[in-house]
Backbone as XML, in Angstrom:
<?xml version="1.0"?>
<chain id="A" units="angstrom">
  <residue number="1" name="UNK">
    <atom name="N" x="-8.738" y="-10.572" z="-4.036"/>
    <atom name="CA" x="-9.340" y="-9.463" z="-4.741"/>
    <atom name="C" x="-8.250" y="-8.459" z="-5.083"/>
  </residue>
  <residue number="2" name="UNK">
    <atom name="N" x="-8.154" y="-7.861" z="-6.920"/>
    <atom name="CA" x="-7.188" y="-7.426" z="-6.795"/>
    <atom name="C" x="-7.292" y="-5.958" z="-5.965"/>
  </residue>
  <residue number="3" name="UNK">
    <atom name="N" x="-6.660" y="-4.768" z="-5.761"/>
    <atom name="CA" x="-6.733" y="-3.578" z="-5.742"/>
    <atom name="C" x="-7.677" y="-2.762" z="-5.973"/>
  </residue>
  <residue number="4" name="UNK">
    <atom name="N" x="-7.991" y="-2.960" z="-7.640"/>
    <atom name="CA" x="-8.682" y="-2.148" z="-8.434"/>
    <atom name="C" x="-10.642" y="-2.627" z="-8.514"/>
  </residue>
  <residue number="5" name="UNK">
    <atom name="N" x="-10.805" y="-3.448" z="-7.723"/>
    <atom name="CA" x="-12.019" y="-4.432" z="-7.600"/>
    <atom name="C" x="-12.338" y="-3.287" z="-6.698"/>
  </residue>
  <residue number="6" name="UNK">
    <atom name="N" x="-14.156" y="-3.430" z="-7.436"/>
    <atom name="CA" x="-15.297" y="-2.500" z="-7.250"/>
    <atom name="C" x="-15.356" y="-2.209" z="-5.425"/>
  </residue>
  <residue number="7" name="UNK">
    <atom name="N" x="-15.850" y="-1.900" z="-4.552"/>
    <atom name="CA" x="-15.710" y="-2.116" z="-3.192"/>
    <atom name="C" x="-17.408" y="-2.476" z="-2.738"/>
  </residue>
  <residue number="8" name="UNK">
    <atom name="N" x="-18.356" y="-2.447" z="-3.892"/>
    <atom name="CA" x="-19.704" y="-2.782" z="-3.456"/>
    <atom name="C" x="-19.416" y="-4.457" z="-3.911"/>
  </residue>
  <residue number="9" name="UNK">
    <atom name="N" x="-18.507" y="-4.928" z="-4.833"/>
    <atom name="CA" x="-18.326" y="-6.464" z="-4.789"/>
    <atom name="C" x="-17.852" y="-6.994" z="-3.901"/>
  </residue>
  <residue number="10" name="UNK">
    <atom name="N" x="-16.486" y="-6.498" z="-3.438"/>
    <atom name="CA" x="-15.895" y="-6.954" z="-1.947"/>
    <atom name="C" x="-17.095" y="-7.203" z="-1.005"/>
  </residue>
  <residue number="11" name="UNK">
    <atom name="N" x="-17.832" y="-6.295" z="-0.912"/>
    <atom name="CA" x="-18.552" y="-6.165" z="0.329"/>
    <atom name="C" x="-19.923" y="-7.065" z="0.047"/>
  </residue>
  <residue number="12" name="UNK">
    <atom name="N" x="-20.439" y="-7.286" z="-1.045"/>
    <atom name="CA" x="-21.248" y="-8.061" z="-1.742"/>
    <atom name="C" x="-20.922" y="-10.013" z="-1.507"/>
  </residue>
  <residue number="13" name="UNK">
    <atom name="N" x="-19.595" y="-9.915" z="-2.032"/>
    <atom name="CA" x="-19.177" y="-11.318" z="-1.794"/>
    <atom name="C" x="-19.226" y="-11.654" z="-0.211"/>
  </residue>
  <residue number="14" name="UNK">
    <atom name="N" x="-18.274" y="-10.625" z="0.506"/>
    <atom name="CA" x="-17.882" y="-11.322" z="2.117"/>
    <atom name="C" x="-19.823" y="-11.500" z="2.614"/>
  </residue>
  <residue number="15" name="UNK">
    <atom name="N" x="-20.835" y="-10.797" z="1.869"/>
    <atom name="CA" x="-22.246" y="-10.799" z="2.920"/>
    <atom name="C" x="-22.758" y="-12.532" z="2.456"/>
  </residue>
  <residue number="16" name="UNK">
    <atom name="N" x="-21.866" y="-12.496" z="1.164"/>
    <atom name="CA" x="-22.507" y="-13.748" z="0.775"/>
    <atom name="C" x="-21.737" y="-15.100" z="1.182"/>
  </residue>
  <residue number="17" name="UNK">
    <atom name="N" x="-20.933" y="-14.885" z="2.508"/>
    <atom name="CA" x="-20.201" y="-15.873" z="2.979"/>
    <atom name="C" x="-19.133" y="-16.184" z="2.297"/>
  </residue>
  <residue number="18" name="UNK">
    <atom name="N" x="-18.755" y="-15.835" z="0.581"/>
    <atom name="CA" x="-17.287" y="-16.134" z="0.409"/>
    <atom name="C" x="-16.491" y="-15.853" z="0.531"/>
  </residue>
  <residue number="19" name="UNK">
    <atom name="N" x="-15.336" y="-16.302" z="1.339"/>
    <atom name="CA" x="-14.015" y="-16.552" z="1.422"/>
    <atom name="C" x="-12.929" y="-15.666" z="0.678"/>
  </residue>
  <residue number="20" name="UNK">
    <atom name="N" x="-12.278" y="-14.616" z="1.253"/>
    <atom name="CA" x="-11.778" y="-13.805" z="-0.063"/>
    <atom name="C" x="-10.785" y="-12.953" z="1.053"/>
  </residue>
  <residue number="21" name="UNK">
    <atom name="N" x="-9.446" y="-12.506" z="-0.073"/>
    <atom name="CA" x="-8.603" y="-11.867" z="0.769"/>
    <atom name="C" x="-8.539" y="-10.504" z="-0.342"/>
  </residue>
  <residue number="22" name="UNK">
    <atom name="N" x="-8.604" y="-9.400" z="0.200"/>
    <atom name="CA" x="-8.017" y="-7.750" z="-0.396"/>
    <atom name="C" x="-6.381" y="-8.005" z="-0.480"/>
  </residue>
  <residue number="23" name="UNK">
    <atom name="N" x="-6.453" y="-7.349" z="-1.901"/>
    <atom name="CA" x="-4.712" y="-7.332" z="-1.970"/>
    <atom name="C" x="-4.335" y="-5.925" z="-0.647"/>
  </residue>
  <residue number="24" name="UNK">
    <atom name="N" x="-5.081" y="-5.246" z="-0.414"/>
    <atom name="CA" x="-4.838" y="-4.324" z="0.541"/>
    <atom name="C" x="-4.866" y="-5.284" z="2.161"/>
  </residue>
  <residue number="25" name="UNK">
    <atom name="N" x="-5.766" y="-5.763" z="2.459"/>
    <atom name="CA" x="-5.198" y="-6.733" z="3.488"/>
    <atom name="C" x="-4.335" y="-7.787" z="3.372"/>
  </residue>
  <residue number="26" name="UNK">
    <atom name="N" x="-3.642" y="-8.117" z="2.913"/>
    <atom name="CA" x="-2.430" y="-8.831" z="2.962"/>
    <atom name="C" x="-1.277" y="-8.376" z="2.574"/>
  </residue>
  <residue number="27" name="UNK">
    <atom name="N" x="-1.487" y="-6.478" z="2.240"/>
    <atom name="CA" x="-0.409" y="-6.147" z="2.664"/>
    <atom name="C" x="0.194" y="-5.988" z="1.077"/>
  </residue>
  <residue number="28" name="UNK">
    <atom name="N" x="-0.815" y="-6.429" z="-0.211"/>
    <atom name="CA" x="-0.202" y="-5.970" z="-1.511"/>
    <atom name="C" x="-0.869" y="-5.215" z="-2.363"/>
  </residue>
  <residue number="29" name="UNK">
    <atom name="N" x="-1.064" y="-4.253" z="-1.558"/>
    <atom name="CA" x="-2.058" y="-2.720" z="-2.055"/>
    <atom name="C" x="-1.549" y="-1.949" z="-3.386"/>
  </residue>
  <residue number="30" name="UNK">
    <atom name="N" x="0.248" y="-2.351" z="-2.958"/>
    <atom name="CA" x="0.392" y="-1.352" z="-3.618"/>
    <atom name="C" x="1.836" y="-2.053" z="-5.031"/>
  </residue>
  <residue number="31" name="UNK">
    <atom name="N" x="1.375" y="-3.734" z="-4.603"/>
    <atom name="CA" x="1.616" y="-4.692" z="-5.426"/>
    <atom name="C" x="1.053" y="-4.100" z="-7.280"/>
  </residue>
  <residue number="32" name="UNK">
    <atom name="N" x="2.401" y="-4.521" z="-7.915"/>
    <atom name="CA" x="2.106" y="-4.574" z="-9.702"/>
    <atom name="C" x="1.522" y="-5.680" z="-10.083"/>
  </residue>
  <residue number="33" name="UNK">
    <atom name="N" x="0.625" y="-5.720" z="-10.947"/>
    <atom name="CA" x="-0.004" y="-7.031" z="-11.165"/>
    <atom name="C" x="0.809" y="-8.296" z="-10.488"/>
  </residue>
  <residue number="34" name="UNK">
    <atom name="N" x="1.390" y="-8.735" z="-11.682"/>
    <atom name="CA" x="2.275" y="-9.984" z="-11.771"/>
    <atom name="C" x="2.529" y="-10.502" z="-10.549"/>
  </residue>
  <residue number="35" name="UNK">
    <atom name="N" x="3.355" y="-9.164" z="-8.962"/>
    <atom name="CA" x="3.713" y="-10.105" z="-7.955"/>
    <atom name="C" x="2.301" y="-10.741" z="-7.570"/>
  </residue>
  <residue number="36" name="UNK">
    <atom name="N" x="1.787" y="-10.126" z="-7.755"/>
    <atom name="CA" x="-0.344" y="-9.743" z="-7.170"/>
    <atom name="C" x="-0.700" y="-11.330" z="-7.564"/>
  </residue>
  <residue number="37" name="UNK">
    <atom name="N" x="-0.581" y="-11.638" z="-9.020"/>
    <atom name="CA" x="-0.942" y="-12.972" z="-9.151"/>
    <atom name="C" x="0.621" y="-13.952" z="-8.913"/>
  </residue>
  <residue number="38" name="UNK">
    <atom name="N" x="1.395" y="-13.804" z="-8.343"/>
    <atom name="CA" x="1.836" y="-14.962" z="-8.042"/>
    <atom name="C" x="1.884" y="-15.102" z="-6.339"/>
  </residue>
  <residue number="39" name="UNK">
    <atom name="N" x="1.581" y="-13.849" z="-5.722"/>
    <atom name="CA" x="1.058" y="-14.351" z="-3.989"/>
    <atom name="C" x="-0.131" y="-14.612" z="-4.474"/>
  </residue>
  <residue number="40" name="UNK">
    <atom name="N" x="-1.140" y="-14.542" z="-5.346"/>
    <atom name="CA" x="-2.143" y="-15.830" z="-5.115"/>
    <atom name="C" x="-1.958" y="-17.131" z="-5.666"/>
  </residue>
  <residue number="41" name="UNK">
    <atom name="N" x="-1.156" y="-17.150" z="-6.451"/>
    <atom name="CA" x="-0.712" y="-18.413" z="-6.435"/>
    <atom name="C" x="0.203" y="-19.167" z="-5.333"/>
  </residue>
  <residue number="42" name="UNK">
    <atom name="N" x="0.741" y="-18.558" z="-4.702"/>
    <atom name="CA" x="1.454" y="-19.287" z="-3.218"/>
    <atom name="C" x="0.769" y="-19.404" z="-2.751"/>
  </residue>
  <residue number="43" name="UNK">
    <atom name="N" x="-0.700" y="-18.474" z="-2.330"/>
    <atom name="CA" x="-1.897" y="-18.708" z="-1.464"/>
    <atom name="C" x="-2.992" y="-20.006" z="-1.829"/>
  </residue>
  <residue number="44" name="UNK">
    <atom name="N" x="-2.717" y="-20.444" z="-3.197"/>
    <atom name="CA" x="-3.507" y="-21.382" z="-3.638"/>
    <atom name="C" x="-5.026" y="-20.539" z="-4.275"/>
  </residue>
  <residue number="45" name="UNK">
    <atom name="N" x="-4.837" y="-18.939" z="-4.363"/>
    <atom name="CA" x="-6.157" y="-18.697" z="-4.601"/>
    <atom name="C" x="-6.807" y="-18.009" z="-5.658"/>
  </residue>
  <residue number="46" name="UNK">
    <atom name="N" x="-7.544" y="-18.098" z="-6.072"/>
    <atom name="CA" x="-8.381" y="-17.610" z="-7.564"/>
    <atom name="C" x="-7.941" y="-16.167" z="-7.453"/>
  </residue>
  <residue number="47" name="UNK">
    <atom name="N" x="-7.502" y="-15.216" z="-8.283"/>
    <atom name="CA" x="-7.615" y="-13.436" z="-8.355"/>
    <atom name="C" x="-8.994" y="-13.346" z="-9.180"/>
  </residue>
  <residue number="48" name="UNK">
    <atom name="N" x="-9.763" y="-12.208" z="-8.485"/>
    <atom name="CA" x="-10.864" y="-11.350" z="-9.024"/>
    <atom name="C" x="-10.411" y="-10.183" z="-9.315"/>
  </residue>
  <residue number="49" name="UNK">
    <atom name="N" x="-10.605" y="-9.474" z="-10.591"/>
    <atom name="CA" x="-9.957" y="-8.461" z="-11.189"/>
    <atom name="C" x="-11.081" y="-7.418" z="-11.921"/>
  </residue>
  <residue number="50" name="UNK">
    <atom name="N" x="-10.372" y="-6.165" z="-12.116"/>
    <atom name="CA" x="-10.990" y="-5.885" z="-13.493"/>
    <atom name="C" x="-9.796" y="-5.043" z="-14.156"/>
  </residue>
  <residue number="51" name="UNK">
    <atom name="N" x="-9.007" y="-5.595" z="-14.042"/>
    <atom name="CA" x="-7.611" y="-4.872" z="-14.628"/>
    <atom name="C" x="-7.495" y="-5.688" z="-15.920"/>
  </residue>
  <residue number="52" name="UNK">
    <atom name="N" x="-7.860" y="-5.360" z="-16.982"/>
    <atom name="CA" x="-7.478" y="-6.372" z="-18.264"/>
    <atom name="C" x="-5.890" y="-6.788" z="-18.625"/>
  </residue>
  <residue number="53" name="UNK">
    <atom name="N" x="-5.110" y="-6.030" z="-17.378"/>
    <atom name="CA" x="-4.079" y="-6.666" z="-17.534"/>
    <atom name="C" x="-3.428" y="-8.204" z="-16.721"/>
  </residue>
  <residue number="54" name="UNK">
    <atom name="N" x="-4.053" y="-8.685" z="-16.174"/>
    <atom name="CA" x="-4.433" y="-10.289" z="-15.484"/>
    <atom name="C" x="-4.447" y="-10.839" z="-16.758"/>
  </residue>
  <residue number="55" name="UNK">
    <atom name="N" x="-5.861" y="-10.665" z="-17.797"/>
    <atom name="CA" x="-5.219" y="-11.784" z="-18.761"/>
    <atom name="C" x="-4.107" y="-11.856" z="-19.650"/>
  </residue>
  <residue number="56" name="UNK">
    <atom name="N" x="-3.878" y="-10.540" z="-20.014"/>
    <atom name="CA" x="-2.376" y="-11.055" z="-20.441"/>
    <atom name="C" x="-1.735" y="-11.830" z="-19.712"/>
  </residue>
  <residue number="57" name="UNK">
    <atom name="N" x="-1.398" y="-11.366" z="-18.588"/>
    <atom name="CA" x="-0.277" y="-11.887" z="-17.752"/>
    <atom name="C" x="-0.899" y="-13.371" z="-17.686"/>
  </residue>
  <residue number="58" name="UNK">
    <atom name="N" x="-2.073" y="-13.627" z="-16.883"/>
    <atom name="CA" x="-1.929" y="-14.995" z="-16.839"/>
    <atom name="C" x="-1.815" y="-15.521" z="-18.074"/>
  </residue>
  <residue number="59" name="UNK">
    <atom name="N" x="-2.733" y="-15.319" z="-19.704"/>
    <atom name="CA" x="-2.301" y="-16.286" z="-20.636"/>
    <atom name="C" x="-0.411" y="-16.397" z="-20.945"/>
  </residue>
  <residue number="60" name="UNK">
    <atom name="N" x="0.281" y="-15.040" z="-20.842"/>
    <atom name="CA" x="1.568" y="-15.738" z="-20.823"/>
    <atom name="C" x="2.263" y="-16.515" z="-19.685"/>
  </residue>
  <residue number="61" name="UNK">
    <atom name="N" x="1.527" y="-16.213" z="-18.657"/>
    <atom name="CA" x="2.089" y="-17.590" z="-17.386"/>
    <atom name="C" x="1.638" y="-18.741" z="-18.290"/>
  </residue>
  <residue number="62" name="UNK">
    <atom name="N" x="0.593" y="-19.253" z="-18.568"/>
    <atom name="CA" x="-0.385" y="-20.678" z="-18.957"/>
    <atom name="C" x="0.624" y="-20.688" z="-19.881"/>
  </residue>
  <residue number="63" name="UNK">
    <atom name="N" x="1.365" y="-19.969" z="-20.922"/>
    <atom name="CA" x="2.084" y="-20.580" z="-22.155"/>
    <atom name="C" x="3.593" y="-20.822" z="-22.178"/>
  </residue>
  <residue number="64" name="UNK">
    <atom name="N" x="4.227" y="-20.222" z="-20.945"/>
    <atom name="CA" x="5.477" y="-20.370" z="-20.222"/>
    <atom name="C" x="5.158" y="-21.807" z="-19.140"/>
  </residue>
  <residue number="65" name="UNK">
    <atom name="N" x="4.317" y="-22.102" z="-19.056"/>
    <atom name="CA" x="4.054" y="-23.021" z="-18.135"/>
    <atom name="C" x="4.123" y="-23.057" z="-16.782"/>
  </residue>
  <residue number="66" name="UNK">
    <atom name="N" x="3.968" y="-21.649" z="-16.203"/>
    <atom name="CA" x="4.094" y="-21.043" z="-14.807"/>
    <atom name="C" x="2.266" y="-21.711" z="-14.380"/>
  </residue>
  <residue number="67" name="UNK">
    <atom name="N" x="2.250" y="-21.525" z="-12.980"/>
    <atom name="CA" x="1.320" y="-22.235" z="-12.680"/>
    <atom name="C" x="0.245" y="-20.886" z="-11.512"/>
  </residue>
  <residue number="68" name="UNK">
    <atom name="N" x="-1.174" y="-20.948" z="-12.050"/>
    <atom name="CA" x="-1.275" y="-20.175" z="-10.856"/>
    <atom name="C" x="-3.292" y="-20.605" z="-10.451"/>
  </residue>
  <residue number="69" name="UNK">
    <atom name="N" x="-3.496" y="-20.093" z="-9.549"/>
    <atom name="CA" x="-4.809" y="-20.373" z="-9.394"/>
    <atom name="C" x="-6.205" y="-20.554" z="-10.020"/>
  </residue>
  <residue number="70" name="UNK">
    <atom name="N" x="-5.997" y="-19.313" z="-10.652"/>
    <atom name="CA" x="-7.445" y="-19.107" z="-11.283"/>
    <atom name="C" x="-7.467" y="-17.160" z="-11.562"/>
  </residue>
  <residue number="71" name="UNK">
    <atom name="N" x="-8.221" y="-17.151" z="-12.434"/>
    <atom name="CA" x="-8.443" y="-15.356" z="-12.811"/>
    <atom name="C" x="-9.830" y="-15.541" z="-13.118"/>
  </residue>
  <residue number="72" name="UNK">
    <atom name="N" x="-10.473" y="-14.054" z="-12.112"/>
    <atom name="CA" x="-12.088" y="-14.317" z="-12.355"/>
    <atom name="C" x="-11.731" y="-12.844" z="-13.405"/>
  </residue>
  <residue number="73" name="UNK">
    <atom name="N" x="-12.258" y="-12.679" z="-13.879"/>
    <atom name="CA" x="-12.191" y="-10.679" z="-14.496"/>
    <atom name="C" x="-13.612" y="-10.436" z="-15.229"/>
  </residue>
  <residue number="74" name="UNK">
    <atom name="N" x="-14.245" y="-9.287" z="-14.720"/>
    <atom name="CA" x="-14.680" y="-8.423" z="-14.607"/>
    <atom name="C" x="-14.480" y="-7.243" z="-15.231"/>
  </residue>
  <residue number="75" name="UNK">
    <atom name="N" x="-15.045" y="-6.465" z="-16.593"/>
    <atom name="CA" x="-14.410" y="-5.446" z="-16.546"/>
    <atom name="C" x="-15.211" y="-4.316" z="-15.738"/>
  </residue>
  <residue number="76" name="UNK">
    <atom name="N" x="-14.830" y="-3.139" z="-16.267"/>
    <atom name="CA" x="-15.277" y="-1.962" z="-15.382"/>
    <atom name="C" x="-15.816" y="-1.304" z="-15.975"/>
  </residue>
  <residue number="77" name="UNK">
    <atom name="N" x="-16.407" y="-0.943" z="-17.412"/>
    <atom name="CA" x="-16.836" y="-0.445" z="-18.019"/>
    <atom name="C" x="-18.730" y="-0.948" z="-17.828"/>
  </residue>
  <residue number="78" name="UNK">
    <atom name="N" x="-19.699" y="-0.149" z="-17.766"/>
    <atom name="CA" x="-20.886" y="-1.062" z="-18.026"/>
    <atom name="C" x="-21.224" y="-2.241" z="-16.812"/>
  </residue>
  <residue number="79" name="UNK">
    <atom name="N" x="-20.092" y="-2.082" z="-15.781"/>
    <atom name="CA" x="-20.480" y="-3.394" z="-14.778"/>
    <atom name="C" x="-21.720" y="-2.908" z="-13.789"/>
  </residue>
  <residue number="80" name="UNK">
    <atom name="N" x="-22.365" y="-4.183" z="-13.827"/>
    <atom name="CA" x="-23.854" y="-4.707" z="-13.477"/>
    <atom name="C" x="-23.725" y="-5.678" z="-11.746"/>
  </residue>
  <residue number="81" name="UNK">
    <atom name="N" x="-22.947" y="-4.826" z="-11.049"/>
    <atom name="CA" x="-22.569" y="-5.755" z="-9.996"/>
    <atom name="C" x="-23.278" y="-6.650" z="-9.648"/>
  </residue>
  <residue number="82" name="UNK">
    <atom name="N" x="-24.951" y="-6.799" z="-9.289"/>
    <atom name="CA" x="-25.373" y="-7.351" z="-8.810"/>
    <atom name="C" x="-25.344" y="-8.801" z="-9.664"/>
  </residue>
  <residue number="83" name="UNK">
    <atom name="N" x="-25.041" y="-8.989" z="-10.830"/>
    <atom name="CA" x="-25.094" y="-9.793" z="-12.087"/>
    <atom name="C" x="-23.480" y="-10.623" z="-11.556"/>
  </residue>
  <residue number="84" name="UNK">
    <atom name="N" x="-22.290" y="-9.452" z="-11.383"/>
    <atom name="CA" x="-21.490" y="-10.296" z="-11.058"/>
    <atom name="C" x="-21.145" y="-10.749" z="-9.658"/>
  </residue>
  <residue number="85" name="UNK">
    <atom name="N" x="-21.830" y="-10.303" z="-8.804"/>
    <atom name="CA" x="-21.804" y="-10.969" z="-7.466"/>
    <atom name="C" x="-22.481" y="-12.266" z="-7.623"/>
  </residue>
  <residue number="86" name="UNK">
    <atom name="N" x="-23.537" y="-12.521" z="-8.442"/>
    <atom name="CA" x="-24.182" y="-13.851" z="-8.493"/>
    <atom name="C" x="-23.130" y="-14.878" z="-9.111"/>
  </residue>
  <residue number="87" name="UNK">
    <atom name="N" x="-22.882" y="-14.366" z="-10.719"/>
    <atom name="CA" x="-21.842" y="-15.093" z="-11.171"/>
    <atom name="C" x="-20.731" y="-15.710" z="-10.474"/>
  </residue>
  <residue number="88" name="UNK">
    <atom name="N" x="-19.677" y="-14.197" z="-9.576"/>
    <atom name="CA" x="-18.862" y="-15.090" z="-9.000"/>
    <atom name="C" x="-18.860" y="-16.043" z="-8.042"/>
  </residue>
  <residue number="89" name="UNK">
    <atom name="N" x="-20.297" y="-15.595" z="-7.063"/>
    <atom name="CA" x="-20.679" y="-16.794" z="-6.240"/>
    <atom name="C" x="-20.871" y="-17.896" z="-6.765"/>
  </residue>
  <residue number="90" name="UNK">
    <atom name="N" x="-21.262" y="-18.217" z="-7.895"/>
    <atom name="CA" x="-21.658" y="-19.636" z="-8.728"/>
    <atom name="C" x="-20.157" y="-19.973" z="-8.885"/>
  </residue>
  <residue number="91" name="UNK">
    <atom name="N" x="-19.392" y="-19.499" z="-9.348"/>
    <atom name="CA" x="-17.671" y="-20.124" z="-9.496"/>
    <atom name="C" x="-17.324" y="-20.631" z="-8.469"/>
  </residue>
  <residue number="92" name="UNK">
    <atom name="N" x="-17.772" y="-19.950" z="-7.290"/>
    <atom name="CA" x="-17.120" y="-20.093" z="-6.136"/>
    <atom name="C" x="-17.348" y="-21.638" z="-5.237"/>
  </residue>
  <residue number="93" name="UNK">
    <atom name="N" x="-18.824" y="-21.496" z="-5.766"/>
    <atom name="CA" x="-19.839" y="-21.928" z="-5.017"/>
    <atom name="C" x="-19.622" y="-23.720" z="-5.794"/>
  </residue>
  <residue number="94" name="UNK">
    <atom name="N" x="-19.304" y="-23.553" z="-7.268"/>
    <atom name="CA" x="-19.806" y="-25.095" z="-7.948"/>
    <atom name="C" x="-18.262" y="-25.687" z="-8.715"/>
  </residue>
  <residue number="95" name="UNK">
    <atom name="N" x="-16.866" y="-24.510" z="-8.872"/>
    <atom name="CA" x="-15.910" y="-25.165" z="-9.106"/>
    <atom name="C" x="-14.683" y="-25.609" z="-7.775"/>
  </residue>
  <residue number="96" name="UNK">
    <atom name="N" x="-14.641" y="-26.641" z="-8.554"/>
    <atom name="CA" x="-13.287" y="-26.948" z="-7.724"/>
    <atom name="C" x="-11.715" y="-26.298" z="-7.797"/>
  </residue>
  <residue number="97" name="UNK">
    <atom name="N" x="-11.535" y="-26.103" z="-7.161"/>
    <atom name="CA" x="-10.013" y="-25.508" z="-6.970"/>
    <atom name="C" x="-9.121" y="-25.789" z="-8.133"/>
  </residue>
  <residue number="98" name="UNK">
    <atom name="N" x="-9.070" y="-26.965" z="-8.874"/>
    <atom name="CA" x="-8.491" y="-27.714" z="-9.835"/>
    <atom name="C" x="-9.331" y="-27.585" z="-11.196"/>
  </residue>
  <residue number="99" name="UNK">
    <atom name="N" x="-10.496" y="-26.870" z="-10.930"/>
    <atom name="CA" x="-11.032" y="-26.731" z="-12.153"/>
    <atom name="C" x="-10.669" y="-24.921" z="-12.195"/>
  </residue>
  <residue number="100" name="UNK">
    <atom name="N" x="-10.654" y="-24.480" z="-11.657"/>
    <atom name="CA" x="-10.198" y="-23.131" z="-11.996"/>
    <atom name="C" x="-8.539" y="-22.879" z="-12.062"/>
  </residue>
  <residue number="101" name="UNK">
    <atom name="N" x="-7.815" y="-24.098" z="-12.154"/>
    <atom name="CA" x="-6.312" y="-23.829" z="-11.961"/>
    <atom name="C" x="-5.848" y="-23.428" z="-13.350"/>
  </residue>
  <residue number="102" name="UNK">
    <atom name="N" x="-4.891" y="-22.116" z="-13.526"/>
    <atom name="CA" x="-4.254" y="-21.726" z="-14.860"/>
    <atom name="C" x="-5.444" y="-21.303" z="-15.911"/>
  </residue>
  <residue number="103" name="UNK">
    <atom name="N" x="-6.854" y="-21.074" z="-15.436"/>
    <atom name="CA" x="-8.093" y="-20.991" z="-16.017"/>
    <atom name="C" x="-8.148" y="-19.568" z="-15.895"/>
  </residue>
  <residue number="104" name="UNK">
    <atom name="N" x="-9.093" y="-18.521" z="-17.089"/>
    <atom name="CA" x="-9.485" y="-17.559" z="-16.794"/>
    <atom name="C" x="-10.549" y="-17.318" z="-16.821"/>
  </residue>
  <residue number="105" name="UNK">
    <atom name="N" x="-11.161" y="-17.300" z="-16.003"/>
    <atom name="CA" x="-12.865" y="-16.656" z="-16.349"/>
    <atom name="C" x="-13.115" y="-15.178" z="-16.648"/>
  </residue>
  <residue number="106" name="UNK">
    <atom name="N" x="-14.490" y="-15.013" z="-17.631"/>
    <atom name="CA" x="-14.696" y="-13.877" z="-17.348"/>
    <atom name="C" x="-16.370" y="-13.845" z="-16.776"/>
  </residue>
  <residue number="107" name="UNK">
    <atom name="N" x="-16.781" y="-12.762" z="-16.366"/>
    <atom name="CA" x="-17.885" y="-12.397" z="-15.888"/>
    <atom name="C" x="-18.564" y="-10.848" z="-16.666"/>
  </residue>
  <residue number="108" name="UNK">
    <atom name="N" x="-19.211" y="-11.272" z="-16.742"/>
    <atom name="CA" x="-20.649" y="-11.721" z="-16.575"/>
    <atom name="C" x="-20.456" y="-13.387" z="-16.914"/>
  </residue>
  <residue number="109" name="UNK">
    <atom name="N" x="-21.102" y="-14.679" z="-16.959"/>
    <atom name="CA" x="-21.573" y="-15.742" z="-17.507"/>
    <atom name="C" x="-22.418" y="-15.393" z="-18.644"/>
  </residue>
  <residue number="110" name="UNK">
    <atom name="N" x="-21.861" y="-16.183" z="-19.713"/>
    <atom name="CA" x="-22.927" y="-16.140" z="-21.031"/>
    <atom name="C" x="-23.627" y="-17.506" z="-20.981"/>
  </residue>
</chain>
């Protein structure tokens, strides 16, 4: 989860049993994007965002051919948490690790 992620989603996801690390608990609180998504890519793990700056960065990783987990994003404008706590549980819940690799999602689901 990056930084800037809502704190009723954090707390929304962990009730719903998923699996998730705070860039503030591991210690990259105060991490700039970019290192942000490449310790989740050493970690092997999807970033949840609402920083619209993730997709830049990841689409120029995907076109440099850098490799990284997955980007869920969220923006912050108008967000409907309870809409995206479901959503991201369904990502969580029905893709595989390899289907979200170098992938960006966004949320809400259309």
């Amino acid at each position: 989860m990056d930084h800037n992620s809502h704190g009723g989603i954090v707390a929304g996801l962990r009730k719903r049993g998923i699996d998730l690390i705070t860039a503030e608990s591991d210690g990259m609180a105060d991490a700039d994007d970019e290192p942000l998504l490449q310790r989740a890519a050493d970690l092997g793990r999807v970033v949840f965002t609402q920083d619209v700056d993730f997709i830049e960065i990841a689409g120029n990783w995907i076109e440099s051919g850098r490799n990284f987990a997955g980007v869920i994003y969220a923006r912050q404008m108008g967000l409907n948490v309870g809409v995206v706590l479901r959503d991201v549980e369904l990502i969580a819940t029905v893709l595989e690790p390899e289907e979200m690799r170098n992938w960006i999602e966004r949320v809400p689901l259309l």
